[in-house]
N, C-alpha and C positions, 0 to 999 in steps of 0.2 A: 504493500500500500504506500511505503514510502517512496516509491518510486514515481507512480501515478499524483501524489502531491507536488515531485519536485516537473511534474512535466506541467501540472496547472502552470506553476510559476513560469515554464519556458515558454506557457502562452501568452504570458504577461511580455515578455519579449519578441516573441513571434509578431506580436499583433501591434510593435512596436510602428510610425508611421515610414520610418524606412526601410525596417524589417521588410510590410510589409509592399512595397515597393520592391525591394530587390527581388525578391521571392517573385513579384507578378512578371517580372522582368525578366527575373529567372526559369521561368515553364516557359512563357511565350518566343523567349531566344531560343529554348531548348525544342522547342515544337518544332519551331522555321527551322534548325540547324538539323535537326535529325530527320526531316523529310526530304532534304536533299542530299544526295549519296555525295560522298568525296569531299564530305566538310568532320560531319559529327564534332561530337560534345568535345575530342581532346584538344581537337583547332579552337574550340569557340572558350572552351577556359584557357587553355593558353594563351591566346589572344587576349581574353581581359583582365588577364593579372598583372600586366603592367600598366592596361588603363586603370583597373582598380587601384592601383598604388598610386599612381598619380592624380586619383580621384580625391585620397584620402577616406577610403571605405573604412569602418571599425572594421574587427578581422571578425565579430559575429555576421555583418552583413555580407560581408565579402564571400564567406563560408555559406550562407545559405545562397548569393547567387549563383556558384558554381553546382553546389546540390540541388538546385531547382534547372539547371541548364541541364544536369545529370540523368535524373529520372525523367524532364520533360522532353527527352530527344528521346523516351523510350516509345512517348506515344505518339510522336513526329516519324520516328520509324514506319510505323503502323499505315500513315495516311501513305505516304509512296509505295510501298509495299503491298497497300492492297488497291489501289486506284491503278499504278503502271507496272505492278508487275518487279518492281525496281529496289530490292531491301536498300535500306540507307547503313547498316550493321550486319554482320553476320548472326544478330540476335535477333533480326528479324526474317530470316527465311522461312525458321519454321510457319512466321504466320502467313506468308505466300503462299504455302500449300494449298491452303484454303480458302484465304480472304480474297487470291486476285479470280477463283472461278467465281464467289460469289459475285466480285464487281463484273464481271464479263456477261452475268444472267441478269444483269440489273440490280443487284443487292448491295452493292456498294456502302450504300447509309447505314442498313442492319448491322453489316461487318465492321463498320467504323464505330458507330454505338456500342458493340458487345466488347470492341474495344477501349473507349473511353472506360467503360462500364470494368471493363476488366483490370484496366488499370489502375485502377479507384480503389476496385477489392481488394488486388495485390500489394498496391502501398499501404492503404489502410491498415488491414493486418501483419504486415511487415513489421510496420512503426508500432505496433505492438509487440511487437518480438523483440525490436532492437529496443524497448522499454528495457523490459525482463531482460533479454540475453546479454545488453551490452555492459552494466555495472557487473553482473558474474562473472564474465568473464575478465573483466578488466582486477578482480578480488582475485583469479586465480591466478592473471598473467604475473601478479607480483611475485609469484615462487621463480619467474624466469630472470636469472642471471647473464652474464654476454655469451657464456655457451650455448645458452636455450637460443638465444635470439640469433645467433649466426648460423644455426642449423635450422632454426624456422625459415629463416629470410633464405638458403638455401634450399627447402621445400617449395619455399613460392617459387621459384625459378625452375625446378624441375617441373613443378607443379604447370604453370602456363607452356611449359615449352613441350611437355607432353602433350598439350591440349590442343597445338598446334596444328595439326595434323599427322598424314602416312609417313612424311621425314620429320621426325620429330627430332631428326639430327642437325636440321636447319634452324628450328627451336631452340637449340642448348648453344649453336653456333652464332644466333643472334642473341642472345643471353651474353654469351662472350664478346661482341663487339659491345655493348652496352658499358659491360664492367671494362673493356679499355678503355670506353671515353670517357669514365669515369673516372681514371688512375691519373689522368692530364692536369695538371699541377701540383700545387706544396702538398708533401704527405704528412702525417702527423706530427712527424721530426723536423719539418718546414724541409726536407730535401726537393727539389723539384724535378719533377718526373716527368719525361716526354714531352717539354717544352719545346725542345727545339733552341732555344736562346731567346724563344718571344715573352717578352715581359709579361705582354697582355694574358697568355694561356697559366701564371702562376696560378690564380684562380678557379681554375679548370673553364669548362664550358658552363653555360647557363641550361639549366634545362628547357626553359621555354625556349628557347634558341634552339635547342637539341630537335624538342618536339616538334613545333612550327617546319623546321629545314624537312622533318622524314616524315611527317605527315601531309601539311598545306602545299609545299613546295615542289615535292616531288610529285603530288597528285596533275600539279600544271605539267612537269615535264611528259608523266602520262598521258594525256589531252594533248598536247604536243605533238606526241606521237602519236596516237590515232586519232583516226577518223571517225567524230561521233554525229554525223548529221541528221536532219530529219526529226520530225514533231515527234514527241512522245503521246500515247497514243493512251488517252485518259478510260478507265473503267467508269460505267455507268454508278453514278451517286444513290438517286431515291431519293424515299425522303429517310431522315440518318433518325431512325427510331426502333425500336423491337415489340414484336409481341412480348404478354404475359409469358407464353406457350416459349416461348424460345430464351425467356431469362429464369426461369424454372428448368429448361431442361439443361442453362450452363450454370446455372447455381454454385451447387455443387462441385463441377468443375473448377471452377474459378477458385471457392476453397482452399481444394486440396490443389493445385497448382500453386498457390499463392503460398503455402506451406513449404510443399517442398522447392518452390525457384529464392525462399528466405533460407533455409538452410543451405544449398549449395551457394547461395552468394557469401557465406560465409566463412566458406572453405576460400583459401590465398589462391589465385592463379582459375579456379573454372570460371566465376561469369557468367553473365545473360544468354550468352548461346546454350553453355551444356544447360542453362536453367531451364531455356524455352524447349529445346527438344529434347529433355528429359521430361518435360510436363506432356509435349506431344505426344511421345509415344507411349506414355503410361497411360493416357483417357484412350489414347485408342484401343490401348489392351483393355480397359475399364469397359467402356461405353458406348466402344464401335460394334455394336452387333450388326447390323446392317449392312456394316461397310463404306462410311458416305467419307467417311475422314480421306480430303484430297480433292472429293469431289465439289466442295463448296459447304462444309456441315461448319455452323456457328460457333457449335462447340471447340472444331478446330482454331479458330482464332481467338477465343474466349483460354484457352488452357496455357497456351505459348506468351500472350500479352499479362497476364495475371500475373506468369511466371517472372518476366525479365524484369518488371517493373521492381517485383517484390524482392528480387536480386538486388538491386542498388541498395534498398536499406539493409539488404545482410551485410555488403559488402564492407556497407559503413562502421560493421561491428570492428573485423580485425584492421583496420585504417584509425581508427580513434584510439583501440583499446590496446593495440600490438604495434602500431605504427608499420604494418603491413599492407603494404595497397594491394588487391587482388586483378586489376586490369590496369591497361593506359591510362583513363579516365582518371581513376582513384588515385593513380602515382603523379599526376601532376598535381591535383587537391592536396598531396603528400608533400611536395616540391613550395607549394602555397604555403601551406600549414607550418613548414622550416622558415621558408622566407621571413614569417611573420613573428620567430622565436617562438612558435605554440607546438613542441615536440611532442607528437601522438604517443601515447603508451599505459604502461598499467593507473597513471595518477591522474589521467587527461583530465577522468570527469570529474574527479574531486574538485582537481585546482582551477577547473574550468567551466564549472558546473551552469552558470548563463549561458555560456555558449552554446554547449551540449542539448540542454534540457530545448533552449531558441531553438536548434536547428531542427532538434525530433521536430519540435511542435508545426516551426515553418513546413517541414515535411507534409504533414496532411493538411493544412492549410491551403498549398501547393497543391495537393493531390484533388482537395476540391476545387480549386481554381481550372486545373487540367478539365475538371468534370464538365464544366459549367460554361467555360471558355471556349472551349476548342469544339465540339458539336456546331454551335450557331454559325463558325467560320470557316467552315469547310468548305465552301463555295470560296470564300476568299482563299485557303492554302493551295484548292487548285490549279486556281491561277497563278500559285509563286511556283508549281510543280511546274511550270508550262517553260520558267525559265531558263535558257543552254546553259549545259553547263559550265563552256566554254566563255562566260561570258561570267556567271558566276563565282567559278572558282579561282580565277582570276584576279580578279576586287576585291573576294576574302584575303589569299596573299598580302595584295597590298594594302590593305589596311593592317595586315600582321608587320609587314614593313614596316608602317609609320607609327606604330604601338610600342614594337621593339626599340625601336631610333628615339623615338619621345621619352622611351624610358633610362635607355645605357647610354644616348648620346657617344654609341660609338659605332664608326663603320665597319669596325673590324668583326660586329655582332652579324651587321649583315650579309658579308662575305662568308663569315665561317655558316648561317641559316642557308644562305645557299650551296653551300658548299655538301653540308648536311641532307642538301634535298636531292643534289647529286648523288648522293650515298644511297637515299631511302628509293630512289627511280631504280636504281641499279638492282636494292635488295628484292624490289616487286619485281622485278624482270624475272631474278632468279630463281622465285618462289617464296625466300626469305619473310620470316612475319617481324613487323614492324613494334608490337606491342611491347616482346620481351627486353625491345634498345632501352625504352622507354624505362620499364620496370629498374632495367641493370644499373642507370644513368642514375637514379634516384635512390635507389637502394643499395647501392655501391660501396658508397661512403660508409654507411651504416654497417654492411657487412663488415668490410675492413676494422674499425672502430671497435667489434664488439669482438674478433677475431683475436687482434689485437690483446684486448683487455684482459679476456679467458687466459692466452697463453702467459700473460707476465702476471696473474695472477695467482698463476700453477708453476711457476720457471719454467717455463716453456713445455710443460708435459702435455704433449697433445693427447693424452686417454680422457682428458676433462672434457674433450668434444662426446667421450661417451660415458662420461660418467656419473648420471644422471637417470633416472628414469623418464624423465621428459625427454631429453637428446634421444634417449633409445628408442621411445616411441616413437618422434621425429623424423627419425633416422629411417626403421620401418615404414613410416609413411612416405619418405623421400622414394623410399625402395618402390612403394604399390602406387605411387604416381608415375611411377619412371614405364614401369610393365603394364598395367594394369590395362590403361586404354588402350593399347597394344591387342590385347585380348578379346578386348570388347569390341575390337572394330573388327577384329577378322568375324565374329560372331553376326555385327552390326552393321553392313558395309551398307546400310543407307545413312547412316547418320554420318559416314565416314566424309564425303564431300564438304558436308556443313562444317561440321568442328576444323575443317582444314581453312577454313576463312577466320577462324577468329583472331584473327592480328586487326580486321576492322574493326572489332566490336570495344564499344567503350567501356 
């Protein structure tokens, strides 16, 4: 119960008038950004964390509009995905299976409805969970010492680079380019490390520099090189409402999808993809007697959307209470949260209990705003889908340009973001997933840090990385994320395609 009192008071700050402000600012960026492929939420919060800074946002507003940009690009997914056919995420495929037959029979509105609707359930009851889950766990992180957390933060890494997909040796090898851009200047003992003799890199790289260059930038050099012309080719709308008959039969769904896509968002490294088509394919095992799942059934978009939404606020769990980001998304919030001296971990909530308690609250706040907002303007998002990309993604760049430059006032930021998008164009050609740079970039330092600490606090006896029963558990689980999906996909080879995109997914 004491919990549930300290979240009344987060709604005292929630409902604060710029709280409340960022928050509306934050679903609506996040709507328009996640409907359009080749942008999502990790360009559009790296991009305004250094307008935010030069705004002078408090770090609680600044936090709630990156988490409203976060979960509001999940139901911005949804509208391109089921209108063109076109996921904006690899967390939204799963609901293409089904929502773009519906827009193709004229049901268009239904599928965006059970969506809005689904998303509403799945945050809703999330933010209940990360009530509950998030102080227990942040009471039990405190038994973790630097060995626990060098061997967790190495789980994450296995963790996402297994989820990558069939070569999930491309996964551990972008994991590794990450942690060397990471190593690029002063190390703890202020020696400096792969400099080169430039002043400028003592510092190492910024990470919004990092991310913007292999995310925004190399998506133009993509566009570049191909040829994408020709109108996209919109699914019939309707009008965007449900029957009784059809929100009784996803009820239920919605539920138990919302359940379990909060528990995987809590696990470091799986995300909205395994969320949503781990929720697919268990309603179809559930409630496909028929057979309709594919062909257009409600339900299949009702299970997938429930799922990913209610994944963000799991995800929130081990990012506040662990200082583990489990996607790109969350490692740049990570990146934010350093910036601002506010180091995630077992004491967050205590010593930061406004924040916290604001952000849950802004969460469903946010989640009715998503509700209530985005239905009436679907005729207007059409018309933003209508927009080239080539013309789009372009303009995002450059305003990442002028955001960057306004912030470092220096050019040598913008050469190395280019320089970076060189890199991320190359790693897409080659297959390479872009999410684990990101991960490594941010988490890097930390590893090292805690790696560090362990061993001078043993004289160097490396058995302390097992000597533990949390490292051994750890350890184990490093082990069944490394095989495991390995297993399941030879078992699974329809989901195999999907979980092979998730370097897009936020």
């Amino acid at each position: 119960m004491e919990a549930f009192g300290l979240l009344l008071d987060g709604f005292g700050t929630a409902l604060q008038p710029l709280n409340v402000l960022v928050v509306f600012l934050g679903v609506l960026i996040g709507t328009i950004i996640g409907m359009l492929p080749g942008i999502g939420p990790i360009n559009a919060i790296a991009i305004l964390i250094p307008i935010s800074f030069a705004l002078g946002l408090p770090p609680t507003a600044m936090l709630i509009l990156f988490s409203g940009i976060y979960y509001g690009s999940q139901y911005g997914n949804s509208i391109s995905t089921i209108l063109l056919n076109v996921p904006g995420t690899a967390s939204s495929v799963a609901t293409a299976l089904d929502g773009y037959p519906m827009a193709r029979s004229g049901r268009g509105g239904p599928a965006l409805a059970i969506s809005a609707i689904a998303s509403f359930i799945g945050g809703t009851l999330s933010i209940f969970g990360l009530v509950l889950f998030a102080p227990l766990l942040a009471r039990w992180a405190i038994r973790f010492g630097p060995a626990e957390y060098f061997v967790l933060i190495v789980f994450t890494f296995t963790t996402i680079s297994a989820l990558t997909g069939r070569n999930f040796v491309k996964g551990l090898a972008a994991t590794a380019i990450g942690l060397a851009i990471a190593t690029v200047g002063l190390d703890l003992t202020n020696v400096a490390r792969f400099t080169f003799g430039q002043f400028r890199l003592y510092d190492g790289f910024d990470f919004v520099v990092v991310t913007i260059g292999l995310f925004a930038v190399s998506e133009v050099f993509t566009l570049v090189e191909q040829t994408r012309g020709g109108e996209a080719t919109v699914g019939k709308v309707g009008r965007v409402m449900i029957t009784v008959k059809e929100f009784v039969a996803s009820f239920w769904v919605m539920v138990r999808s919302s359940i379990s896509g909060f528990l995987v968002g809590v696990l470091p490294g799986a995300g909205a993809t395994i969320a949503s088509f781990l929720a697919y394919t268990t309603e179809q095992r559930l409630v496909d007697r028929e057979g309709n799942f594919g062909k257009g059934d409600i339900r299949g978009v009702a299970a997938p959307e429930a799922a990913n939404n209610a994944s963000v606020s799991g995800a929130m769990i081990p990012l506040l209470t662990l200082g583990v980001p489990g996607s790109g998304t969350t490692a740049v919030m990570l990146g934010a949260l350093l910036a601002l001296n506010l180091a995630p971990g077992p004491l967050f909530i205590t010593r930061n209990a406004d924040l916290f308690w604001g952000l849950i609250a802004s969460m469903y706040i946010g989640n009715v705003m998503l509700l209530v907002l985005n239905l009436p303007l679907v005729g207007l998002f059409v018309r933003i889908l209508l927009i080239p990309r080539w013309v789009l993604v372009p303009s995002v760049v450059a305003i990442a340009y002028v955001a960057v430059y306004s912030a470092t006032s220096s050019p040598f930021d913008l050469f190395a973001m280019t320089a970076f998008g060189v890199l991320g164009f190359f790693m897409r050609k080659l297959g390479y997933p872009l999410a684990p740079v990101v991960l490594a970039v941010v988490l890097g330092p930390m590893m090292e840090v805690n790696l560090r600490r362990a061993l001078s606090l043993n004289n160097g006896d490396w058995s302390v990385l097992i000597g533990s029963p949390i490292t051994i558990g750890l350890w184990i689980m490093v082990a069944v994320s490394l095989f495991l999906p390995q297993l399941l996909r030879r078992r699974k080879p329809v989901a195999k395609t999907v979980i092979e995109e998730t370097d897009a997914d936020g």
